[in-house]
C-alpha positions in Angstrom: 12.6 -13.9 -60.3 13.6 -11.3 -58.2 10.3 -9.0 -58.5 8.4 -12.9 -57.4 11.0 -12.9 -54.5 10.1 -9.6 -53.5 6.8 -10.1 -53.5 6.7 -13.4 -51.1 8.7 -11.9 -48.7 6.0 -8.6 -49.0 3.4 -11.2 -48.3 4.8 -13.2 -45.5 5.4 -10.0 -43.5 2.5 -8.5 -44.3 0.6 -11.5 -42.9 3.0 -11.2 -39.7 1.5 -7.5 -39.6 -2.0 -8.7 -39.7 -1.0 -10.6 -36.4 0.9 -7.9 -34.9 -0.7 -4.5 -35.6 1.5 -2.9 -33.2 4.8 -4.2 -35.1 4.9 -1.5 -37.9 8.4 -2.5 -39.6 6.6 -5.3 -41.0 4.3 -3.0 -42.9 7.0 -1.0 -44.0 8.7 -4.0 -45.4 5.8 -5.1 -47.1 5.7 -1.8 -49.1 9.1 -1.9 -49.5 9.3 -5.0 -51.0 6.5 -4.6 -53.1 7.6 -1.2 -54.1 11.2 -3.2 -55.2 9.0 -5.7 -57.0 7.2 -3.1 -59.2 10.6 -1.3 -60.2 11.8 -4.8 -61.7 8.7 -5.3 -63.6 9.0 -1.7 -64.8 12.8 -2.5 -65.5 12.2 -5.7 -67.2 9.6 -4.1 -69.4 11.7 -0.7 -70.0 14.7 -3.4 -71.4 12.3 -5.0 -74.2 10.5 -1.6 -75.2 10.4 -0.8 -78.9 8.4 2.0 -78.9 9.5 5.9 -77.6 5.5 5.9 -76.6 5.6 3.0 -74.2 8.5 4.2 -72.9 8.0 7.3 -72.0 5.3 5.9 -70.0 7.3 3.3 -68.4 9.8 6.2 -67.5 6.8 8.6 -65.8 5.2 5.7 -63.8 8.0 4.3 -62.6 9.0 6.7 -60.2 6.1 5.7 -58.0 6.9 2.4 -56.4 10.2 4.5 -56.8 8.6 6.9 -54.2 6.8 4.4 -52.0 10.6 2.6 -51.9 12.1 5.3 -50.6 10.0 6.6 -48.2 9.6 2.9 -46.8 13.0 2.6 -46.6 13.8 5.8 -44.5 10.4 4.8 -42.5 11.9 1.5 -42.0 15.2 2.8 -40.6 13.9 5.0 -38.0 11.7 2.1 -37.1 13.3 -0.7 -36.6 16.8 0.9 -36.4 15.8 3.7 -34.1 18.7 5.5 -35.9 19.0 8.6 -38.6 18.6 12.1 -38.0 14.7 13.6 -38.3 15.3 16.8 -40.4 17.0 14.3 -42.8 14.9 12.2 -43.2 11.6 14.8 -43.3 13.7 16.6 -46.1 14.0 12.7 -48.0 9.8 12.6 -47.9 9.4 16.3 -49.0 12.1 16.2 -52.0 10.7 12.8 -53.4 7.6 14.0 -53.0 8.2 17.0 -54.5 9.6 14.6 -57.6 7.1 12.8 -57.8 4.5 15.8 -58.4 6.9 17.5 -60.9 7.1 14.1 -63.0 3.1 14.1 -63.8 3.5 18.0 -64.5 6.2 17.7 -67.3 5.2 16.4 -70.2 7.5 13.5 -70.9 8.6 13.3 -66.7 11.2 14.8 -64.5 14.3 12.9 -66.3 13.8 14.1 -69.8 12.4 16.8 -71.6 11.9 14.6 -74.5 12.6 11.0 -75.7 13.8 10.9 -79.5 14.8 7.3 -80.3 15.7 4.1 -78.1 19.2 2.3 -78.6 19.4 -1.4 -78.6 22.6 -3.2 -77.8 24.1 -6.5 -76.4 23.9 -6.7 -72.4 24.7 -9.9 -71.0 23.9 -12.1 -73.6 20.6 -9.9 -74.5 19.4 -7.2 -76.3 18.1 -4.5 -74.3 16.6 -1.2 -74.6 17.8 2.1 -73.6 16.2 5.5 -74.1 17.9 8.6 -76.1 16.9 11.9 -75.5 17.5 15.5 -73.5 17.6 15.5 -70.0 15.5 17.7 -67.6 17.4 20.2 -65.9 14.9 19.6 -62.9 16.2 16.1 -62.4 18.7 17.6 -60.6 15.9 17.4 -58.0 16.0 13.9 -57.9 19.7 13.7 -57.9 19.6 15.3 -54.6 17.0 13.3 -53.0 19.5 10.5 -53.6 22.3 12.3 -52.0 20.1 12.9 -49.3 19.6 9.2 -48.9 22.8 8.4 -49.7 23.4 11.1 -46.3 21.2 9.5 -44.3 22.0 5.8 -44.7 25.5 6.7 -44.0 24.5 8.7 -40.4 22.2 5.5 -39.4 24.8 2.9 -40.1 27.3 5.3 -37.8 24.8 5.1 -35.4 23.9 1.5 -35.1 27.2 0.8 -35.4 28.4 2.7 -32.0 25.5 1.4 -30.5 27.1 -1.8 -30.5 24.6 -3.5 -33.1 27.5 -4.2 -35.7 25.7 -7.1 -38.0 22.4 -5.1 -38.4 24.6 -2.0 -39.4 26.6 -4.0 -41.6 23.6 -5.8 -43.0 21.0 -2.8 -43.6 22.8 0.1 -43.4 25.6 -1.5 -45.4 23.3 -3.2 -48.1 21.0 0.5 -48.4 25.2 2.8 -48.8 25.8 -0.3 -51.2 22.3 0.3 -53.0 22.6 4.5 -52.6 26.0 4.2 -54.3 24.5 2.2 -57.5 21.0 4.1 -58.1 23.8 6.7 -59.3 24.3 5.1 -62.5 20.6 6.1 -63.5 21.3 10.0 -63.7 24.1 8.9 -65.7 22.2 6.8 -68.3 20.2 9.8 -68.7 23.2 11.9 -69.5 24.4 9.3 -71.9 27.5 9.2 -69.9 27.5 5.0 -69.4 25.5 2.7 -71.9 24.0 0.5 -69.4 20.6 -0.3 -69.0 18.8 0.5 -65.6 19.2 -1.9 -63.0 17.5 -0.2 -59.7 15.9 -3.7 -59.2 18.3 -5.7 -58.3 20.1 -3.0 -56.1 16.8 -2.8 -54.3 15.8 -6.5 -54.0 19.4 -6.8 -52.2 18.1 -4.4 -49.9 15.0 -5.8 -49.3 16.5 -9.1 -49.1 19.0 -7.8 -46.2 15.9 -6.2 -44.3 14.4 -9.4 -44.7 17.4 -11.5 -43.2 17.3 -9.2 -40.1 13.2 -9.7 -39.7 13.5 -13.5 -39.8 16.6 -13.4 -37.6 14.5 -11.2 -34.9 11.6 -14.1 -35.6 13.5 -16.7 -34.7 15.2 -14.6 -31.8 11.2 -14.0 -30.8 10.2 -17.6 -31.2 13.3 -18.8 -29.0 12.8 -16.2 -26.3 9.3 -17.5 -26.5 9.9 -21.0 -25.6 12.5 -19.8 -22.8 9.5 -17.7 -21.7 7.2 -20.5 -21.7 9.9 -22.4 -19.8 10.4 -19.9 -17.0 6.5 -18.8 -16.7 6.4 -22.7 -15.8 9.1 -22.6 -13.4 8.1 -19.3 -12.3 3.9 -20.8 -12.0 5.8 -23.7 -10.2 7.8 -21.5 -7.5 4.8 -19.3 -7.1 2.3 -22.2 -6.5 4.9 -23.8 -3.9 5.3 -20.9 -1.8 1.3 -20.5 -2.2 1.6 -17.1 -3.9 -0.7 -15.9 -6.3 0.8 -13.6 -9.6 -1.6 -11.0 -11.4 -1.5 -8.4 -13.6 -4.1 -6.1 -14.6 -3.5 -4.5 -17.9 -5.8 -0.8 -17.2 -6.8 -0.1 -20.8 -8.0 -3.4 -22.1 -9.4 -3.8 -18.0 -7.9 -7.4 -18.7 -6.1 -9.4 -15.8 -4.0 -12.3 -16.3 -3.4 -14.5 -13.0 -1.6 -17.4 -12.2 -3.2 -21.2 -13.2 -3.9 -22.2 -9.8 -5.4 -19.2 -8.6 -8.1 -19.0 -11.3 -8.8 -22.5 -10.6 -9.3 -21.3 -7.1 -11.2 -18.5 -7.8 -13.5 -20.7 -9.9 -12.6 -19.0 -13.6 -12.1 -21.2 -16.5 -8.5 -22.0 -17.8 -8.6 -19.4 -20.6 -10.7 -16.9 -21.2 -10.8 -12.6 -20.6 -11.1 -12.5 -16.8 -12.3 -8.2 -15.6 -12.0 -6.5 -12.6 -15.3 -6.9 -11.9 -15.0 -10.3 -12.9 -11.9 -11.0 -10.1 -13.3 -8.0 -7.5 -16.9 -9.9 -7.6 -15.1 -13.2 -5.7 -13.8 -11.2 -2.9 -16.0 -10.9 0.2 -19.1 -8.5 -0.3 -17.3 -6.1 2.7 -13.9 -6.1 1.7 -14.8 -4.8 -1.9 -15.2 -0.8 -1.3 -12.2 -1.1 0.7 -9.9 -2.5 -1.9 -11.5 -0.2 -5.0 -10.5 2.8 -2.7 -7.3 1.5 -2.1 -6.6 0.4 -5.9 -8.1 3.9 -7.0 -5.7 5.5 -5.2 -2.7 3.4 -6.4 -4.0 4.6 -10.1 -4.2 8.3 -9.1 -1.5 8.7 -6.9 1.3 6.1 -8.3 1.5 4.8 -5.8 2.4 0.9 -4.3 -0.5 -1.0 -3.2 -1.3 -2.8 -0.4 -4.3 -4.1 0.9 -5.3 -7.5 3.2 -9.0 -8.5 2.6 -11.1 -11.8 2.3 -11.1 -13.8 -0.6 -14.5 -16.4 -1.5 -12.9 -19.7 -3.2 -15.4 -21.6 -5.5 -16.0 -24.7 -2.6 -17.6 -21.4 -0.5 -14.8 -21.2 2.0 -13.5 -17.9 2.5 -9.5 -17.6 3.3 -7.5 -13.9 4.0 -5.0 -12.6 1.4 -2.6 -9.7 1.4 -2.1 -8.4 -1.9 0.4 -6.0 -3.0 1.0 -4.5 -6.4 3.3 -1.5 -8.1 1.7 0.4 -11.2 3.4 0.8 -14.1 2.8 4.2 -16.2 4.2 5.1 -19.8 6.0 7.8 -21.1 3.4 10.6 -20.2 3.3 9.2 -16.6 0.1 7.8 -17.5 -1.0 4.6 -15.6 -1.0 1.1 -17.7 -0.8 -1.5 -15.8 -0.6 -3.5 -12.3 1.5 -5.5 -11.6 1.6 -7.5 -8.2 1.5 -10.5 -5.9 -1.2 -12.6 -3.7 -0.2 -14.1 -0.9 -2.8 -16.6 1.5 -2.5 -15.2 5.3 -5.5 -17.1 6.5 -2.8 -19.0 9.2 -1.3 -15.9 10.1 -4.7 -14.0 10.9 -5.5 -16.9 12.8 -2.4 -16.7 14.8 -3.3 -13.6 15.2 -6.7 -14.2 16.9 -5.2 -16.4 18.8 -2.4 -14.1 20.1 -4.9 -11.7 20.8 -7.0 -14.0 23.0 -3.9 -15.2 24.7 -3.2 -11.8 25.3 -6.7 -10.8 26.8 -6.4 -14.0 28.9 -3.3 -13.0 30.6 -4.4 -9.3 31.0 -7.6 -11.3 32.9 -4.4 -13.2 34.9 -3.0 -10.2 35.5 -6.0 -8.1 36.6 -6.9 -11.5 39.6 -3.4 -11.6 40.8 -3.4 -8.1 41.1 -6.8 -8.4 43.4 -5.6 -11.1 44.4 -2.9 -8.7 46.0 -5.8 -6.7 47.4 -7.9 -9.2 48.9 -7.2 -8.9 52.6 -7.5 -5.1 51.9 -10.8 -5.5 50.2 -11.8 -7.5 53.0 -12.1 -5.7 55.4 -13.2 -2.9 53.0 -16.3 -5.2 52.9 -16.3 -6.2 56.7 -17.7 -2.6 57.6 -20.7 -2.1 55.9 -21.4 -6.0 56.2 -21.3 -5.1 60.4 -23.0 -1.9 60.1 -26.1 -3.9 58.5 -26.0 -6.2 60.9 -26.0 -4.0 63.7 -28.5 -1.9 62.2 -30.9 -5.2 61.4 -30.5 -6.8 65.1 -31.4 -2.9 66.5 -33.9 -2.6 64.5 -35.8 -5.6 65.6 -34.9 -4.3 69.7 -36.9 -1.3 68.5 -39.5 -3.5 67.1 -39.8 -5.8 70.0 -40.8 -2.6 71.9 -44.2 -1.6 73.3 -43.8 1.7 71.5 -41.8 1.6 68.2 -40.3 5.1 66.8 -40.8 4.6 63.6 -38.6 7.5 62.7 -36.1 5.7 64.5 -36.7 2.5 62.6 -36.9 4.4 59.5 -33.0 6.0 60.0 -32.5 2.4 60.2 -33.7 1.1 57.3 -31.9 4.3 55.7 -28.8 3.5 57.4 -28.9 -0.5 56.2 -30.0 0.5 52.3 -26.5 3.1 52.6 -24.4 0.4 53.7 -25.7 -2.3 51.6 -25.0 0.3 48.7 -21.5 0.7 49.4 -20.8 -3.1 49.4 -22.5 -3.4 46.4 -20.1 -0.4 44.8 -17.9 -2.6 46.3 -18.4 -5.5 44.8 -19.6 -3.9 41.6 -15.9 -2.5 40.8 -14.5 -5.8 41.7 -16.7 -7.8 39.3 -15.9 -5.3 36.4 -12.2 -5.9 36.6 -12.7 -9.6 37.1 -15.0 -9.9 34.4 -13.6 -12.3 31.6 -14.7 -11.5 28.1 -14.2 -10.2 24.7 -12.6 -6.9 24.3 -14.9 -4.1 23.7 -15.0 -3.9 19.7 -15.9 -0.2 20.1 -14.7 2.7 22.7 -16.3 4.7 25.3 -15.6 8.3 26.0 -13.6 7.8 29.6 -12.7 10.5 31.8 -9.7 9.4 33.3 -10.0 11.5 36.4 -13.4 9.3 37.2 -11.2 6.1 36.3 -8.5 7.7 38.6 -10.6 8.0 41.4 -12.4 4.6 40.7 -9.1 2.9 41.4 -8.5 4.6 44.3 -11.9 3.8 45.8 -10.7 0.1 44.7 -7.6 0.5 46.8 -8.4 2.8 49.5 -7.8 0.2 52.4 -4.7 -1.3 50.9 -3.3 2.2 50.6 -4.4 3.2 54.2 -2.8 -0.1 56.0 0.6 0.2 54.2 0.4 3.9 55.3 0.6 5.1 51.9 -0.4 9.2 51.7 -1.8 9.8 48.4 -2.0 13.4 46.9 -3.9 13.9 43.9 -3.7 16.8 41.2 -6.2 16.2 38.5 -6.9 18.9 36.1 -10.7 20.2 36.1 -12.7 19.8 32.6 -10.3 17.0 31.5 -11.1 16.6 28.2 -12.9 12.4 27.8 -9.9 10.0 25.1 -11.5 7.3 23.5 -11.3 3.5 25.3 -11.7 0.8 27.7 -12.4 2.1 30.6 -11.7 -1.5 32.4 -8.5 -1.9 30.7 -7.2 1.7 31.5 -8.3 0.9 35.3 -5.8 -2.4 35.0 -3.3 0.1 33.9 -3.5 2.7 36.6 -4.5 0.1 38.9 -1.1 -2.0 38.1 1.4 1.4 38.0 -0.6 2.6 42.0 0.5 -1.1 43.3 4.1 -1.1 41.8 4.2 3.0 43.7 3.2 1.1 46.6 5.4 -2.2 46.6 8.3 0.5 45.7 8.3 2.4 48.7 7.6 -0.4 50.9 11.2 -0.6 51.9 10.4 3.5 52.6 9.7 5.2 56.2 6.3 5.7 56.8 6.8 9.5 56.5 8.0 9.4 52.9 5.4 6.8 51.8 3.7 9.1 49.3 2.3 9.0 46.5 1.1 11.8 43.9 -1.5 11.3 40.5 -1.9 13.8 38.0 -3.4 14.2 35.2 -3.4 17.3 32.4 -4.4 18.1 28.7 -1.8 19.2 26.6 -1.2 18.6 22.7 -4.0 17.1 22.3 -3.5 14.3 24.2 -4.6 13.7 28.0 -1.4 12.7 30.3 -1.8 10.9 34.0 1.5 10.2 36.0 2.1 8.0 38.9 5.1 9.5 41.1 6.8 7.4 44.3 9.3 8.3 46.3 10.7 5.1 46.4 14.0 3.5 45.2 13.6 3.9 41.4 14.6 2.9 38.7 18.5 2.3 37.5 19.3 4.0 34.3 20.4 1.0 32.5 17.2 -0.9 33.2 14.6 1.9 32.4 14.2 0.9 28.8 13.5 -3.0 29.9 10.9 -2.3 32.3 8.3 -2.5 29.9 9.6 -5.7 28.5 7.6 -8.8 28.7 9.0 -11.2 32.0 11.6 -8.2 33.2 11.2 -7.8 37.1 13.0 -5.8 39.5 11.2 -7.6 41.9 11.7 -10.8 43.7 8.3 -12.8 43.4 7.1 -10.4 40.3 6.0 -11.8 37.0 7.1 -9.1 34.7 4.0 -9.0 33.2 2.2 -5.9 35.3 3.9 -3.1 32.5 4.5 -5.5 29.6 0.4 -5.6 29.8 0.4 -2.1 30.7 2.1 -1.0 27.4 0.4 -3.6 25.7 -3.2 -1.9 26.8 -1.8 2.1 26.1 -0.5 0.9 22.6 -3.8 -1.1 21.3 -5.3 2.9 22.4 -2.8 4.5 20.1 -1.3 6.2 22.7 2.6 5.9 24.7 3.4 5.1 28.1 7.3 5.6 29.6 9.1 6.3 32.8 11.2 9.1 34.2 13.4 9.5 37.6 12.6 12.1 39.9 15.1 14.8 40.7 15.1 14.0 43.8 14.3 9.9 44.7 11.6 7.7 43.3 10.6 7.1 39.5 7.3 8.4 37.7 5.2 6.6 35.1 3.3 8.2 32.7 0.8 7.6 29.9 -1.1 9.7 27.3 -3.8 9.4 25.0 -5.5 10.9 22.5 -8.7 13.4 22.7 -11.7 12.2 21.3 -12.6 15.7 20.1 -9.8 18.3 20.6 -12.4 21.1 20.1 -15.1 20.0 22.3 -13.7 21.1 25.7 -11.8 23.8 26.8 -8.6 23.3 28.4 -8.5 24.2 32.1 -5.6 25.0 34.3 -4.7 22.5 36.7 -6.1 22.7 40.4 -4.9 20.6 43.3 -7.7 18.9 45.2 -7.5 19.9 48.4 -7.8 17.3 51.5 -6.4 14.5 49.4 -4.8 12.9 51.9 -4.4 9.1 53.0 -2.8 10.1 56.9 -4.3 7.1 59.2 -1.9 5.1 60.5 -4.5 3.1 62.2 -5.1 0.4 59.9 -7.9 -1.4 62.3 -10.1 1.6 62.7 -13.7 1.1 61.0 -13.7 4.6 59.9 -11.4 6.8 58.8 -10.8 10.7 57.7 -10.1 9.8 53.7 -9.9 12.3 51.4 -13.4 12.7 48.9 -11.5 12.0 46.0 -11.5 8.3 47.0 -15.1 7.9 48.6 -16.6 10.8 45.6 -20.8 11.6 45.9 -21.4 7.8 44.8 -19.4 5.9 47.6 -22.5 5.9 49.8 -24.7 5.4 46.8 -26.6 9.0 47.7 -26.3 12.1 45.9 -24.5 13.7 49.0 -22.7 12.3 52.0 -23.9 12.1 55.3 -21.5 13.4 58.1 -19.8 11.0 59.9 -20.9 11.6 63.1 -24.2 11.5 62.8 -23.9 7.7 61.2 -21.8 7.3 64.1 -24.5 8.7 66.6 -27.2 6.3 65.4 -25.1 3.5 65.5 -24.2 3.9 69.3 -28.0 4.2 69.8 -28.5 0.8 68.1 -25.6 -1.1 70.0 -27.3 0.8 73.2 -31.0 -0.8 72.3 -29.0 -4.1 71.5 -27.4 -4.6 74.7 -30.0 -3.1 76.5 
């Protein structure tokens, strides 16, 4: 009965094995429990021998399940009890082993020398068997083994027991003392000491049957926390689909990812069924994929948390953003196992996001007309000259050709003089039509030379600066070094720091109405500053200038330096504001270098002549400096004196009035 026992149990577990490879305790209790099984037979036999022969046989073979049970059972307590010492339990294994090999050398086996007769008494109602003979002095081996494992059992049970698992150290380690304590009446059958027959079965098959108790509780245990799993994997499916997130994990050695129900329906896969990473990567867009292997790759090598936001293709064909971030798991070697992470749908948010920026570029467009808008009177009359001088020029011209002898040279300095001027209103109206222009932002950047978009700007403002008597020095390094950009958007910058110099020193004597751009390399970043000499700016307020709709001014907006630091930001660079030592503020801005290597740094050098001194705001010409009119302002490749353009045209309005 209890050797058919035994041997259920065995085959149960070892079934359970067959389902769980990785859950070796089951094994072990098959063995032992078959190992427990064979030592009854051999019992129940070795009770109803009448031979010395068969007995002596029974006697050798018998201590191999005997070995198999032993080493199982130590196995089994390191195992599934994570408790007993190592050199014990290596010195267990070597001794029985060593047993074991010394039976089959003697020639009766390890417990007796030699096996004269068998004694047959009364036992429990029955007549059983028991062998007479010498002992073998080299069964003291096997005496020790059992001490050993008597050692052992006792250490494990200690430490189970202060680990707070009471019941299993009561129950195993308990039931193997128990069983230790009773395989000592065997030596002392041999020695003739008790007249008992051997009963290693049943001490074993308690064992078994105790190890056996704990497996089926930790079943059931399984199979509840299973169902609670279940349950929460639903609630958790149900949380995760409400707040539209997607769970995945991708287990690295199988290359096997598990996501949540409603995002394989999404993604098109079938309910169940192995889903790879090529399987998965294959339904994100085709130009998202090389960016999210690197980015996984270098989660895996590095350990590190990943985070990536790409385009995902649905099965109806519509394609929707997702951010997606994950944390890797690694074992004991610090090798990589698994992902683990989270998908969340950002499609609104990207949207909101094209729609801020749009927004945005709209009001820089606002900003840029109001800010022209500003200038219009100024750019006016910046048009009303050459618009006269062609004029002039076309009405002399056709004095001169009304004549009985035409100069033709004369006509021709005409002509010259009308293409110049028509040139110069075109530059004109050129610059104002790129900062008007409504658009798109540029999806790739120029190499700008800020001094150039410097001195475009103050071509743009030249008569505004000149009629609110506003002197302008400049000191712009030589060989600036180009930063990567827009150069419209950096002219809106520049353009929008010169008119807030301006409308801060308008309050200012005419004298101290001045106004000083610079520009240097350093760091590997180009810097331009704007200083007035106006009011400035209060210490408390200086970090809310560059707020959105913050003004120090009575009509402004606030949105001038809100779009300003908008603009220097998008070009990875930083714009603040000091106050001068003395009165006045100063803005500056920096960017990067596009290559830091490619030009040489060159000491600053103040342009001389750079100088905005007419006070005469109604004078057609004026003595401005040639950083604002530059070789292009005339659209030749040199300027023409002055006073020779003024010479002709007091010969045409002579021939026109003649």
């Amino acid at each position: 009965m209890n050797a058919a026992a035994c041997l259920t149990l065995a085959a149960f577990y070892c079934a359970v094995w067959c389902k769980q490879r990785q859950t070796w305790a089951h094994l072990l209790f098959s063995c032992s429990a078959v190992a427990a099984a064979a030592i009854c037979a051999f019992e129940l036999v070795m009770m109803n021998a009448q031979t010395v022969e068969q007995y002596q046989t029974l006697v050798r073979w018998v201590h191999v399940p005997a070995w198999v049970l032993t080493v199982s059972f130590v196995a089994f307590v390191q195992l599934y009890l994570h408790a007993g010492r190592r050199w014990l339990a290596w010195s267990i294994y070597s001794l029985r082993t060593l047993v074991l090999i010394f039976n089959f050398i003697f020639p009766v086996s390890i417990n007796f020398r030699a096996i004269t007769d068998i004694r047959h008494f009364s036992w429990a109602g029955e007549i059983v068997s028991v062998p007479v003979g010498i002992p073998n002095p080299w069964g003291l081996l096997s005496q020790v083994s059992l001490l050993l494992l008597l050692i052992f059992s006792v250490d494990a049970t200690i430490t189970v027991w202060r680990r707070g698992d009471r019941r299993r150290a009561l129950l195993v380690g308990g039931s193997m003392i128990f069983g230790a304590i009773l395989a000592w009446h065997v030596p002392l059958v041999i020695w003739g000491v008790i007249q008992v027959p051997f009963f290693l079965g049943f001490t074993y098959t308690a064992i078994v049957a105790a190890m056996g108790y704990e497996l089926s509780s930790d079943m059931a245990t399984g199979a509840r926390l299973g169902r609670e799993l279940e349950l929460s994997d639903k609630r958790l499916n149900l949380a995760a689909d409400s707040a539209d997130l997607g769970l995945w994990e991708w287990n690295l050695g199988k290359d096997e990812i598990w996501v949540t129900p409603k995002q394989r329906a999404q993604l098109g896969f079938p309910v169940s069924g192995r889903i790879t990473f090529e399987d998965l990567i294959s339904r994100w867009h085709a130009d998202d994929r090389d960016k999210v292997r690197q980015v996984l790759r270098n989660a895996i090598e590095d350990g590190k948390d990943y985070d990536a936001e790409f385009r995902r293709v649905l099965a109806d064909g519509s394609v929707r953003w997702v951010a997606s971030r994950g944390r890797v798991q690694v074992n004991k070697q610090g090798k990589p196992i698994r992902l683990l992470g989270i998908s969340m749908d950002i499609t609104a948010r990207k949207q909101a996001e094209l729609e801020a920026a749009r927004q945005r570029h709209d009001l820089a467009h606002l900003a840029r007309v109001n800010a022209l808008g500003e200038l219009s009177s100024s750019l006016a009359h910046e048009l009303t000259h050459p618009i006269t001088a062609i004029l002039s020029n076309a009405q002399a011209a056709q004095r001169f050709l009304d004549a009985d002898e035409v100069d033709l040279n004369e006509v021709r300095e005409i002509l010259n003089d009308i293409v110049t001027e028509d040139q110069r209103a075109g530059e004109v109206i050129h610059r104002l039509r790129r900062l008007l222009r409504k658009g798109e932002p540029q999806k790739h950047s120029d190499d700008i030379d800020l001094n150039e978009v410097i001195r475009d700007v103050l071509r743009l403002t030249r008569s505004d600066l000149i009629n609110q008597n506003v002197t302008v020095d400049t000191d712009l390094a030589q060989n600036l070094p180009p930063v990567p950009g827009d150069r419209i958007q950096l002219q809106q910058v520049l353009l929008n720091l010169v008119l807030n110099a301006c409308e801060a020193m308008a309050d200012c004597e005419s004298s101290e109405r001045q106004l000083l751009i610079a520009s240097k390399s350093e760091n590997g970043t180009v810097q331009v500053s704007v200083t007035d000499r106006g009011c400035g700016i209060p210490e408390e307020k200086r970090k809310q200038v560059f707020e959105r709709f913050f003004t120090t001014k009575k009509e402004g907006m606030g949105l001038g330096l809100s779009i300003c630091r908008t603009i220097i930001n998008a070009h990875r660079g930083e714009i603040w504001a000091t106050k001068n030592s003395d009165r006045g503020a100063t803005f500056h801005f920096s960017l990067l270098i596009v290559r830091s290597d490619a030009l040489s740094a060159a000491s600053s050098k103040v342009l001389d002549g750079s100088a905005l001194a007419a006070t005469d705001a109604s004078a057609p010409r004026v003595a401005a400096p040639s950083v604002l009119l530059g070789p292009g302002a005339n659209g030749s490749g040199a300027e023409e004196p002055a006073v020779s353009a003024s010479e002709r045209l007091t010969r045409k309005e002579a021939v026109i009035t003649d």
